[in-house]
N, C-alpha and C positions, 0 to 999 in steps of 0.2 A: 504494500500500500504506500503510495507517494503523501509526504509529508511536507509542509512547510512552516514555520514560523510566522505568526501573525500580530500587527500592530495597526490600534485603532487610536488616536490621538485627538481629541474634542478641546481648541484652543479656544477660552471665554476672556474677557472679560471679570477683574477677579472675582472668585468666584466666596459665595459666604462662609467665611471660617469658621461659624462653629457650626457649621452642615458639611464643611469637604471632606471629612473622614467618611461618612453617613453616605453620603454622596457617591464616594469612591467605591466602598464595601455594597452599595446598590449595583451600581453601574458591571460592577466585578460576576454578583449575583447574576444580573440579568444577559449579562452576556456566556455566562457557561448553562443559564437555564437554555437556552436559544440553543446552544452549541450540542445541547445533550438531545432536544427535540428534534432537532435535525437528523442526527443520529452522526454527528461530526467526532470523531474522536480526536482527544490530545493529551501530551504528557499533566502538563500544569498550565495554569495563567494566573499572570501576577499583575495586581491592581500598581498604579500611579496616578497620583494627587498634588498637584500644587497650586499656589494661587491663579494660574491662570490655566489650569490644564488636568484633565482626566483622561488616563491613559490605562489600558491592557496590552500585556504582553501575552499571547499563550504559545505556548510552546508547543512544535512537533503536531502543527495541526491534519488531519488526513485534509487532503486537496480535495478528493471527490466523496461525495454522500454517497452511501450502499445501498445497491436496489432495494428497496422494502415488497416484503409481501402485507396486502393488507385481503383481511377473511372476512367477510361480511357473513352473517347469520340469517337464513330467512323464516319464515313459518314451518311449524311441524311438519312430518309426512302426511299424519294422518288430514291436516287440516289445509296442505296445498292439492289433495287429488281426492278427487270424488270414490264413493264404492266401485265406481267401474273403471278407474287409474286417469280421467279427464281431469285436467287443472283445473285447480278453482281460481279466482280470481285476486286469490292473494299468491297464489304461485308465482298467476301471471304479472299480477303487478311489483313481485320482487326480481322478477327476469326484468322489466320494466327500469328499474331502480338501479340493477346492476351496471344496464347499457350494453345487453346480450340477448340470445330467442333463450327459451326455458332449456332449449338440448345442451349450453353450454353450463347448465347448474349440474351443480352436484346433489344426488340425491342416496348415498349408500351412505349417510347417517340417520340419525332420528328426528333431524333438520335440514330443510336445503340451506347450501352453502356456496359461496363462490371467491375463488380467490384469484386476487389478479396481484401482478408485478407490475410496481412504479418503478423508472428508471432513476436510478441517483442523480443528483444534478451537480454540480461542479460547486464546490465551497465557496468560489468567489461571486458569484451569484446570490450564495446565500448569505453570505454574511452582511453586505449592506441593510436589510430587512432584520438578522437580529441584530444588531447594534443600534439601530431607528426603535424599534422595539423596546430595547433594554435603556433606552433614553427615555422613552416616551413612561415609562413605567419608575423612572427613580422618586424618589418621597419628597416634590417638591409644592410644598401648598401653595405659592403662587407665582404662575409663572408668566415670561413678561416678551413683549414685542420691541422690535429694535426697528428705526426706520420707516419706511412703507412695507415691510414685510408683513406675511400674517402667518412665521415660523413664530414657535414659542418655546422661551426655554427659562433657567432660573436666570442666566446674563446671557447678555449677547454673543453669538458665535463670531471669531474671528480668523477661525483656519481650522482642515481636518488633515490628519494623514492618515492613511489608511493601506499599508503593504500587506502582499501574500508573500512573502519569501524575498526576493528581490522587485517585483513585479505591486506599482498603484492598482488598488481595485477601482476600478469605474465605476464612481456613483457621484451623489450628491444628497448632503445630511445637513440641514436646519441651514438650508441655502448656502453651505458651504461644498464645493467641486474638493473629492480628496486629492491629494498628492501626497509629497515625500517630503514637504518644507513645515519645520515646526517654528517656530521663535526661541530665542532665549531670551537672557536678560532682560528683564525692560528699562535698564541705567547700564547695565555692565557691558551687554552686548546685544542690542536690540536688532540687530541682522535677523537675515533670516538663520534659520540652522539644516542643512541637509540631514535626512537621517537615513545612513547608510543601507541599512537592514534594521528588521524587528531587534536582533540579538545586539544591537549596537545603541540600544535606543538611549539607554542611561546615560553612557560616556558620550555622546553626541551634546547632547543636554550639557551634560558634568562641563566640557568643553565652554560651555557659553554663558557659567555662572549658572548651573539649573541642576539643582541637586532632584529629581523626578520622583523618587520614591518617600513616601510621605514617612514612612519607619525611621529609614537611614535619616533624615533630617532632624526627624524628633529625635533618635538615639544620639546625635553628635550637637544638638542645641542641651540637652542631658548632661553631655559628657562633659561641654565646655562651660556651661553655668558651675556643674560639681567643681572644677577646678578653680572658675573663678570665687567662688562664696570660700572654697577654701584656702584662700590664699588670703581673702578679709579677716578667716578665723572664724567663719559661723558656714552656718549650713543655710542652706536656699529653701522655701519652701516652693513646689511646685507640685500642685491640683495638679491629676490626671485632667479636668477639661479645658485648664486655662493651658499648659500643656500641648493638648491638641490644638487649640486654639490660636496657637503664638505658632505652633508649627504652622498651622492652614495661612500665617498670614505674610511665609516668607519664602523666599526660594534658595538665598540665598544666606546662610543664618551667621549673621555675627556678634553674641555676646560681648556688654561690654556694664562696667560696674559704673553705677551713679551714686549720689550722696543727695543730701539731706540734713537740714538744719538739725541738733540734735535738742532744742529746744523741744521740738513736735514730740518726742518721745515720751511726754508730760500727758499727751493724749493716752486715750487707752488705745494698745497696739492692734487689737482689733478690728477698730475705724482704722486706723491707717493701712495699715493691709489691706480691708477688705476695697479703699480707694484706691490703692495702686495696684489690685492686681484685675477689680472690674470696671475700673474704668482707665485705667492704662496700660493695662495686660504686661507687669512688673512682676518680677519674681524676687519675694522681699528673702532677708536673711534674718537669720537668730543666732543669737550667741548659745554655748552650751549649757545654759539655764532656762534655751527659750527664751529669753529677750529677744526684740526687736532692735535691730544694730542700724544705725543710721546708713545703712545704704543696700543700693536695689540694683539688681542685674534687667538690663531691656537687651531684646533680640534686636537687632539692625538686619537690613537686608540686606544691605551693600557691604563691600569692604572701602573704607574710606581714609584717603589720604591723611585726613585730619580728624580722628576719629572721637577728638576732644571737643571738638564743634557735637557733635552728634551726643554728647554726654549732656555737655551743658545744654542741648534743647530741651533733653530731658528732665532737664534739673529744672529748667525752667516751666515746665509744663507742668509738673507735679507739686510744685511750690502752691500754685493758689489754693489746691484740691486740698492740702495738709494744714493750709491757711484755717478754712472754711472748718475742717475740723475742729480745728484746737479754738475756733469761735464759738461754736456750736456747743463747746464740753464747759468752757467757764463761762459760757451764758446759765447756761442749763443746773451750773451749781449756785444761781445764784437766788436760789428758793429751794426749799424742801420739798423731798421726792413726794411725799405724800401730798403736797397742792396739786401737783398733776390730777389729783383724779377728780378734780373740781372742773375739771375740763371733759374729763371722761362720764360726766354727766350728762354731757350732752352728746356725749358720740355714741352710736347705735351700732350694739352689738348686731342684733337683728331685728326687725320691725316689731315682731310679736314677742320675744323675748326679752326686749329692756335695751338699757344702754351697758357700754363697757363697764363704769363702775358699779352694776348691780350686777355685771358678771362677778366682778374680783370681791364683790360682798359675799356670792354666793358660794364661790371658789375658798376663800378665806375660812367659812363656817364648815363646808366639807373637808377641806383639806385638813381642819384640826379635828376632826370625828375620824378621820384615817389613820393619822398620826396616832392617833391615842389605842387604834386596833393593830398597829404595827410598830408599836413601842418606841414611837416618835415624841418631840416635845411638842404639846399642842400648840401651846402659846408663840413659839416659832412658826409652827404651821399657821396659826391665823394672823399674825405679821406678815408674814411673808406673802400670802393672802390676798391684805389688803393694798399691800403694794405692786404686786406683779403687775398690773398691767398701766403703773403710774410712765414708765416710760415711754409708753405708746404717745404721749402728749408731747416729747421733749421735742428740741430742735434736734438734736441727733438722731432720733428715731426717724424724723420726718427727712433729713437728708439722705442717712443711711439705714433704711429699713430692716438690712440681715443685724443692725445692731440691738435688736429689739431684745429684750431678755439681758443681755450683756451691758447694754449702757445701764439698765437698772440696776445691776451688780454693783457698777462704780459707783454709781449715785452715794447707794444703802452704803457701801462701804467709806467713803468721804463722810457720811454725816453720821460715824459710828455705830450704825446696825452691827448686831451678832453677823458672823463669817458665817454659819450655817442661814441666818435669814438671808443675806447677802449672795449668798451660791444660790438659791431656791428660787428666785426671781429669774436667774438665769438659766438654772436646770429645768424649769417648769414646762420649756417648749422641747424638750428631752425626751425622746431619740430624735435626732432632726430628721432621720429619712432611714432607709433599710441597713439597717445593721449599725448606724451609727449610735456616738457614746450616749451612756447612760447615764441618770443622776451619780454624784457621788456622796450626798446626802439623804439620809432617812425624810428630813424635811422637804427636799427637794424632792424626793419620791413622791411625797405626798403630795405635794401641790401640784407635779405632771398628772400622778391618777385624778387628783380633782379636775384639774384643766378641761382632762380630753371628756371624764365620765361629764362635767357638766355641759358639754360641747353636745353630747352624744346624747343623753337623756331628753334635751332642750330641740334637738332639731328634730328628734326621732317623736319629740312629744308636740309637734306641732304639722306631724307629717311627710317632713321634706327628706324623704328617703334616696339614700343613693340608687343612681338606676344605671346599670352599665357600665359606662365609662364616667358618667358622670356622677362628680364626689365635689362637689364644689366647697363644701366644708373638710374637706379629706377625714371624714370620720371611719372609714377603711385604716387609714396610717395611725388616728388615734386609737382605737382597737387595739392595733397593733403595737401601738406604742405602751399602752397598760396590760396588755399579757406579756411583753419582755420585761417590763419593768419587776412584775410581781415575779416571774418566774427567772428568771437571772440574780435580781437582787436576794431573791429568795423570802420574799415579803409572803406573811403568811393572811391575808384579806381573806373577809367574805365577800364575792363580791354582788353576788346576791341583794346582801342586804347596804352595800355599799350604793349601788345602782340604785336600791329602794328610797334612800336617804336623799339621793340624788332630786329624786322625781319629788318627794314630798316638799325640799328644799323651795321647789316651783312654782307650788302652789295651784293656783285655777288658772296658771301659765301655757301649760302642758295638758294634754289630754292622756287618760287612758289607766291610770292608775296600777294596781298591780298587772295589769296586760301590757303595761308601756315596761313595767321592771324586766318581765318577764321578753317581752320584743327585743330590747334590748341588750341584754345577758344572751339572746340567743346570738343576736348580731355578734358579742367581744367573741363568743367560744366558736361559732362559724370561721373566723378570723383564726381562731386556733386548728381548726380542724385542718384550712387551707396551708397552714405553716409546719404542720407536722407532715403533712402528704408532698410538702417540696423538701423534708428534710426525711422521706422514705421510710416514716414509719406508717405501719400499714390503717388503713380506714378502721379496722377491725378492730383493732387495738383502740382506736379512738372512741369507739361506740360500745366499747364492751366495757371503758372506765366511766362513760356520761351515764350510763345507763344506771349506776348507782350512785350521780348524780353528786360529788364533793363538793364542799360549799368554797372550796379554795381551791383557785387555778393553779398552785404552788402545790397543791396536795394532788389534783387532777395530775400533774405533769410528772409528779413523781411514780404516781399510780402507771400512768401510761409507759413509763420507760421501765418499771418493773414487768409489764407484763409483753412487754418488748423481749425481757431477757426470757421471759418464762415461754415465750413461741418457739423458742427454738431448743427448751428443751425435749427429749426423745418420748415424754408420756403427756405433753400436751394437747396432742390431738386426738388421742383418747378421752381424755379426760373431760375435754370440750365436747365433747360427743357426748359422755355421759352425765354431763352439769345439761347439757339441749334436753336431754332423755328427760332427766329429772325435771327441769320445770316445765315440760310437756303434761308430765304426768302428773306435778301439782296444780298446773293449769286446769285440769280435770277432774280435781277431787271434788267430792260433795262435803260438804259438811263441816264441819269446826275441828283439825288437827288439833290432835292431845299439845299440852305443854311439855310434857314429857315424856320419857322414851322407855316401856318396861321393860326389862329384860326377859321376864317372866312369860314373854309372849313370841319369845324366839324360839323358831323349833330348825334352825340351822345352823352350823357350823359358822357359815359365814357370814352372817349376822352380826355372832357374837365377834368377829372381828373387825367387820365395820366398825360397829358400837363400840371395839376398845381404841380401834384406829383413828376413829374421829373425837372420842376423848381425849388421845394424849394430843393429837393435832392440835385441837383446841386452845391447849394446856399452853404448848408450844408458839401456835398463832398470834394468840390474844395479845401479851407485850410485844410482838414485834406489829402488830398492826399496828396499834396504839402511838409506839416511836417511828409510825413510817419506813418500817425497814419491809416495803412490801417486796424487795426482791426476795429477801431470804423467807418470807411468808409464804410465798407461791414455791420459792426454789423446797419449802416442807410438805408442802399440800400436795405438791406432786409426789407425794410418797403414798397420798392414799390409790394411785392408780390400782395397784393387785388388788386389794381388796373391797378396792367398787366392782373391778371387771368380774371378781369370783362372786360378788353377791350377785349380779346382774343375771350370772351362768347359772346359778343356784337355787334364785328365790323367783317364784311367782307374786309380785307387787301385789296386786289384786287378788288377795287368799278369799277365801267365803267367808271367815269368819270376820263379820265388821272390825272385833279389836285387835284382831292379828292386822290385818288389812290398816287400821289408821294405826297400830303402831310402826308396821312401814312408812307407811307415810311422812308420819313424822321423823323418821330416822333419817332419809332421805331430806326432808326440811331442813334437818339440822347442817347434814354433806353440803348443801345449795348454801345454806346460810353463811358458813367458813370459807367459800369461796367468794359471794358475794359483801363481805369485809375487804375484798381489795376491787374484785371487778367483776361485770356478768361474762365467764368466760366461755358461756353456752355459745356468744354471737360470735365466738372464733370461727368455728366451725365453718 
């Protein structure tokens, strides 16, 4: 099979940096999705992305597509030919469909059938159409017109190249005609650029200032910030998206260290990072204490004769933004944090629900009933409370919104608040997003669980239910943010009666009462059900611990990973079988089961071994139920398998005699009962 090397090069216009990875990883998609439909084979293809250019290389492409057969299926036997072997009308009409008379169908199946051979078409025919395709398909919400054209793309097109080996494929793509001329530089060498072949495409590029592969540019913008930050003595901080971000915006990356007044450092460092790295895409440094060290590494494109000019613009640019800061922080101390919420009177949490300060009144009063259930300090909880959402008022809040929760820290701690009230204001929007950090205070714990439960109680009690994709209060992330919290932290809540607190908190706010507690609580634990089935523990497991229904999601989780270890012990699936067996059969009993179990009514062997097996079990069970140690409770209970399975083989359940008959029964009640003190392990099964 004849192979060749293929490159498809789409030159824009620059293109939007924090979409060119996304972009790139589409464009990549849709061009092997194309490649596979056709039936093209090839070694590999490797995606390029820069500011002005989205490029594939695939390697070892086959030249020509392989004849396909394609089988079409038609009606039965019996239902394309009459009793006497005459077609009927659906015979004829799938000979009709084929593009044949009926004598070319096949009929020595149980279906007529007919198969015909397409001829393969030559790759380079096909590939204009998938590359137009895998264009036409990348994730661009709106895309835009250049000129009097009516092509559309996310920028305008400025050049295509498009080789099969050595040879231009002949087409035309978003009204560009391909060829073999790419661009480079747009300062260093803005010529055109020849590109030799596919396999030459990098070094062509490389040649003319265009580093093409979006990896190799991030690893060596990486490589060269790490040497710079360590040569200042701190370390760089760089987000994986600011990161991609600063890669999509250059082609040609040249690190270079800037400074900064060390006055600004009086700001909290926070605000200044979070200004130099989303609004100037700066990668700030820290000392080995984490400090914030007066100076910032910016990516250049260029390499520059004078490349002190290009520092000091920077310097220059960053100056007002660190300005505006350090404005914002000693206006804002110059009243106490708690006047803020005189302002949060009038700001509207939600229409039906009140304003922010009757949120943080209500957050305040729950969060100290939490505290006081998880062996927190109340009166910290309802400080903490009442302040949390005083910084939403401030000037910092209002310039720099990710500072929310954190400027309150400073505040509370400037106007000497306890360090635990002072972390709590800023813990309270605690996890920020999936998997990120968690409170590091009991206090702070509390006033996240109050935050989200009263977010969550409040929206859910007025109706406004997430649907879909839509969560416009993210009460999905809050969910989830108080089953990590309780169960990481190891917080032992009811949350039950937490959620109940919640709703009565509301008053004739809410609708629904204990159907809203109960809606609710179904909503946090659906949220867990969904997080344990991405972290592979089985549904079954899930439903065999709810089913005995623990009033703590800390106790629920611990229950579930006990009975995680106990799946895979070798008499589990027995024994689930005969915990099904047993509450089938108590499901059917008539009548009022004895309290107790005589022995005097046992006329088997194995009876009387159940009856001493499930005593000492018992015996055994009880404290370790009690301390939680349900894996070694379950890893004992599976000791009763031999002598359930010999009573099972032994005894007729249903004797004649009513009292032999209910002291079975209840013997069996009791085996059911020792298992469901950890979980119903019938629903293993």
């Amino acid at each position: 099979m004849s192979v060749q090397d293929f490159l498809v090069e789409l030159g824009t216009e620059e293109l939007p940096p924090k979409a060119l990875k996304s972009l790139s990883e589409a464009f990549l998609a849709g061009v092997e999705k194309g490649l596979k439909e056709a039936g093209l084979a090839y070694r590999k293809a490797v995606p390029y992305a820069a500011p002005r250019r989205l490029a594939i290389v695939v390697t070892a492409l086959a030249t020509q597509q392989p004849d396909r057969v394609q089988t079409l299926d038609g009606p039965p036997i019996q239902a394309a030919f009459d009793e006497v072997g005459n077609p009927t009308p659906a015979a004829l009409g799938f000979a009709r469909k084929c593009g044949v008379e009926l004598a070319a169908i096949d009929r020595s199946g149980p279906k007529l059938r007919y198969s015909r051979t397409t001829a393969g078409q030559a790759a380079a025919q096909l590939l204009p159409d998938i590359v137009n395709n895998a264009l036409a398909e990348l994730p661009i919400p709106r895309r835009m017109r250049w000129g009097a054209r009516k092509e559309e793309f996310v920028r305008p097109a400025q050049w295509l190249v498009m080789l099969l080996g050595d040879e231009v494929v002949d087409c035309e793509i978003l009204a560009q005609k391909a060829g073999r001329t790419s661009r480079g530089h747009r300062f260093h060498h803005p010529d055109e650029v020849r590109i030799s072949a596919p396999s030459t495409y990098a070094e062509d590029l490389r040649s003319a200032y265009v580093v093409a592969d979006f990896s190799e540019r991030r690893a060596q913008i990486v490589k060269r910030v790490e040497q710079l930050a360590s040569a200042q003595k701190g370390k760089a901080i760089m987000p994986a998206a600011l990161l991609d971000e600063v890669t999509a915006l250059v082609e040609w990356p040249v690190p270079l260290v800037c400074s900064f007044e060390e006055r600004f450092l009086s700001v909290p460092q926070e605000a200044l990072i979070s200004t130099m790295q989303d609004n100037q895409k700066y990668f700030c440094l820290l000392d080995e204490k984490g400090r914030l060290l007066p100076r910032f590494i910016t990516v250049a494109n260029l390499e520059s004769r004078d490349p002190a000019q290009i520092v000091a613009g920077n310097e220059k640019v960053v100056r007002p933004r660190l300005t505006d800061a350090e404005f914002f922080f000693k206006q804002d101390q110059k009243q106490p944090l708690e006047s803020f919420n005189k302002r949060l009177s009038s700001v509207i949490f939600q229409a039906q629900l009140g304003t922010l300060y009757e949120k943080a009144e209500r957050v305040s009063k729950l969060a100290a009933y939490i505290a006081r259930q998880i062996g927190s300090q109340p009166e910290y909880a309802t400080r903490a409370g009442i302040l949390s959402k005083c910084d939403l008022a401030t000037e910092m809040v209002g310039e720099f919104p990710e500072m929310q929760g954190v400027a309150g820290y400073y505040y509370a701690l400037h106007e000497g608040e306890p360090e635990e009230v002072a972390k709590a204001i800023n813990e309270q929007y605690m996890p920020r997003g999936a998997g990120a950090e968690l409170p590091s205070t009991l206090t702070g714990c509390a006033l996240a669980i109050a935050d989200k439960l009263d977010t969550l109680v409040g929206i859910f009690g007025i109706g406004m239910l997430p649907t879909g994709s839509k969560d416009p209060y993210a009460l999905r992330r809050a969910a989830l943010g108080v089953l990590r919290i309780l169960i990481e932290k190891q917080l032992d809540l009811d949350l039950g009666q937490a959620v109940n607190q919640t709703v009565t908190q509301y008053g004739a706010k809410v609708k629904g009462g204990m159907a809203l507690t109960t809606q609710v609580l179904e909503f946090i634990l659906d949220r867990l059900r969904a997080r344990y089935e991405d972290e592979g523990v089985e549904v079954a497991s899930y439903l065999a611990v709810r089913a005995v229904q623990p009033v703590s999601v800390l106790d629920l989780d611990q229950r579930i990973q006990a009975v995680q270890v106990f799946r895979r012990l070798p008499e589990a699936t027995a024994l689930a079988a005969a915990n099904k067996r047993v509450s089938n059969l108590l499901d059917t009993y008539q009548g009022t089961l004895p309290t107790t179990i005589e022995p005097r009514y046992f006329d088997n062997a194995t009876e009387f071994s159940l009856f001493s097996a499930i005593q000492q079990a018992d015996q055994a069970v009880a404290p370790l139920a009690r301390e939680r140690r349900y894996r070694e409770a379950l890893a004992r209970l599976a000791h009763l398998r031999d002598p359930v399975d010999a009573f099972f083989d032994a005894v007729l359940i249903n004797a004649e005699d009513p009292a032999v008959r209910a002291n079975r029964y209840a013997l069996l009640a009791r085996l059911r009962g020792l298992f469901l003190g950890v979980a119903d392990i019938s629903l293993l099964g």
